[in-house]
LUMVO-839654 format. One record per residue (C-alpha): x, y, z; residue number from 1. Coordinates in steps of 0.5 Angstrom, whole numbers. Layout:
REM LUMVO-839654
     x     y     z   k
     X     Y     Z NUM
...
END
This chain:
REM LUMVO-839654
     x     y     z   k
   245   277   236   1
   247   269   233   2
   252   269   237   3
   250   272   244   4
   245   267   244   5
   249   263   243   6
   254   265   249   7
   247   265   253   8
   246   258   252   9
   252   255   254  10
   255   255   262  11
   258   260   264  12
   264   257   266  13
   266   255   258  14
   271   259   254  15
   270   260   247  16
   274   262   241  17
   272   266   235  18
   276   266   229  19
   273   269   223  20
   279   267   219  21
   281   274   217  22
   275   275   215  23
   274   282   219  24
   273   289   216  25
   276   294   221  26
   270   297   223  27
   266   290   223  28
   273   288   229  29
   271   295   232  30
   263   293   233  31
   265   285   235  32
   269   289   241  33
   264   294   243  34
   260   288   243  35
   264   283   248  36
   267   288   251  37
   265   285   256  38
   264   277   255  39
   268   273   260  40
   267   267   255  41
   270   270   251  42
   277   267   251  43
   280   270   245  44
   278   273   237  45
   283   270   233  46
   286   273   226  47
   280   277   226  48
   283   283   220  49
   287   279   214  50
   295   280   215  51
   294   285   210  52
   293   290   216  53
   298   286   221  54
   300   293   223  55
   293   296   225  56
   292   288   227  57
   298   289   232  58
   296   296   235  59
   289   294   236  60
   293   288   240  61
   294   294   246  62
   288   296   246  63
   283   292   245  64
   278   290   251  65
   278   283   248  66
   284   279   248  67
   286   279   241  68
   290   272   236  69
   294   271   231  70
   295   264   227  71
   296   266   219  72
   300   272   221  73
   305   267   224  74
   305   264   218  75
   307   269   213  76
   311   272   218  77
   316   266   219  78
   314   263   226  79
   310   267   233  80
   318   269   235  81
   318   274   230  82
   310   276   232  83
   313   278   239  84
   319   281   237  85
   315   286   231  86
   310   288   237  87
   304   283   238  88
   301   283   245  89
   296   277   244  90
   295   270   244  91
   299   265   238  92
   295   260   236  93
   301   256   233  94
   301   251   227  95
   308   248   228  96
   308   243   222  97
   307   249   218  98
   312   254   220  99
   320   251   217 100
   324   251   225 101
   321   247   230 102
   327   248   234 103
   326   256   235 104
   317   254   235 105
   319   249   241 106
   323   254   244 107
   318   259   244 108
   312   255   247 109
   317   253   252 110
   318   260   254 111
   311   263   252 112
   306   257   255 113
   301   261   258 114
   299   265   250 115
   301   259   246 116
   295   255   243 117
   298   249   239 118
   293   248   233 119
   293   243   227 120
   288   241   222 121
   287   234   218 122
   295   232   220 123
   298   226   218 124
   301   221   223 125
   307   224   224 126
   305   232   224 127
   300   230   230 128
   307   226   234 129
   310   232   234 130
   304   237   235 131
   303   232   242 132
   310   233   244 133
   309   241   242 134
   303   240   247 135
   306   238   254 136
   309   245   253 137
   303   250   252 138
   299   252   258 139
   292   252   254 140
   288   247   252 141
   291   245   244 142
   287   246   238 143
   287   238   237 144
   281   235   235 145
   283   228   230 146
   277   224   233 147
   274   223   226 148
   280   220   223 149
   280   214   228 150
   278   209   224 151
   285   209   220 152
   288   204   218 153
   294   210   218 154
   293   212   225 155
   296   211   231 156
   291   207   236 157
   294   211   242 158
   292   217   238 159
   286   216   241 160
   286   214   247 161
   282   218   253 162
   289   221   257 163
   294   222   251 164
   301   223   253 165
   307   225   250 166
   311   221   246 167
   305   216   244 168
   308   213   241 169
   315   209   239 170
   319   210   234 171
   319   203   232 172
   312   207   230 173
   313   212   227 174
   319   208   223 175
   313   202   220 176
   309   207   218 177
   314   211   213 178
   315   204   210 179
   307   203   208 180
   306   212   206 181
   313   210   202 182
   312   204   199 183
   304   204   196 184
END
């Protein structure tokens, strides 16, 4: 009910996304899509069920009126590649500074722009680089939000410019800030 009333509150052009961090049970999963099944706004329910129920999670992806996400699952699997290769049907919401072959997730962003979502949480200068160079190839708005670390010294000032692009910023940059992390 919260969450319908909210729905009801904001414009009708937005999208949102869920994410109840695994914290679903099935039978909670199956009444939220009873529920939304018919909720536009509603861009996707990401890790809904734990990974523990990846093969119940991943066949509800086919079926489920609601469009379903996965982001931890990405992680214990090893990258999105081998979520689509094992059978997911969803959107990835992709953490790349967590994941071990950039190549392979850049590779899969790439190929892939309209069901990736480039995602970080409280990265350091360097993960954030690489994650708006990820950015530019996905299709969907990032999961990019860094504005409370503006004040930083540690931060970059192009980082948080109305109109990011990619790269922000130079080498030189990146080079003079590994020299102050190293050297305090």
């Amino acid at each position: 009910v919260n969450v319908k009333n909210w729905l009801d509150g904001i414009p009708s052009n937005c999208k949102v996304r869920l994410d109840p961090n695994g914290s679903f049970s099935t039978s909670e999963l199956m009444v939220w899509l009873e529920e939304f099944k018919d909720e536009d706004r509603i861009e996707f329910i990401e890790q809904p069920l734990p990974d523990s129920k990846r093969e119940e999670l991943f066949n509800l992806s086919h079926i489920s009126p609601v469009p379903l996400a996965i982001d931890e699952t990405i992680v214990a699997m090893g990258g999105p590649r081998n979520a689509a290769e094992n059978g997911w049907n969803g959107f990835y919401v992709i953490k790349p500074t967590l994941l071990n072959d950039w190549s392979s997730v850049f590779n899969f962003v790439y190929e892939m722009p309209d069901c990736s979502v480039i995602s970080t949480v409280f990265e350091s200068p360097f993960g954030f680089e690489a994650l708006l160079r990820l950015c530019r190839y996905s299709n969907l708005n990032s999961g990019v939000f860094r504005s409370i670390f503006n004040h930083l010294n540690s931060e970059f000032v192009s980082h948080h410019e109305k109109q990011l692009f990619s790269p922000s910023v130079s080498q030189q940059e990146l080079d003079e800030l590994w020299d102050r992390f190293c050297y305090v």
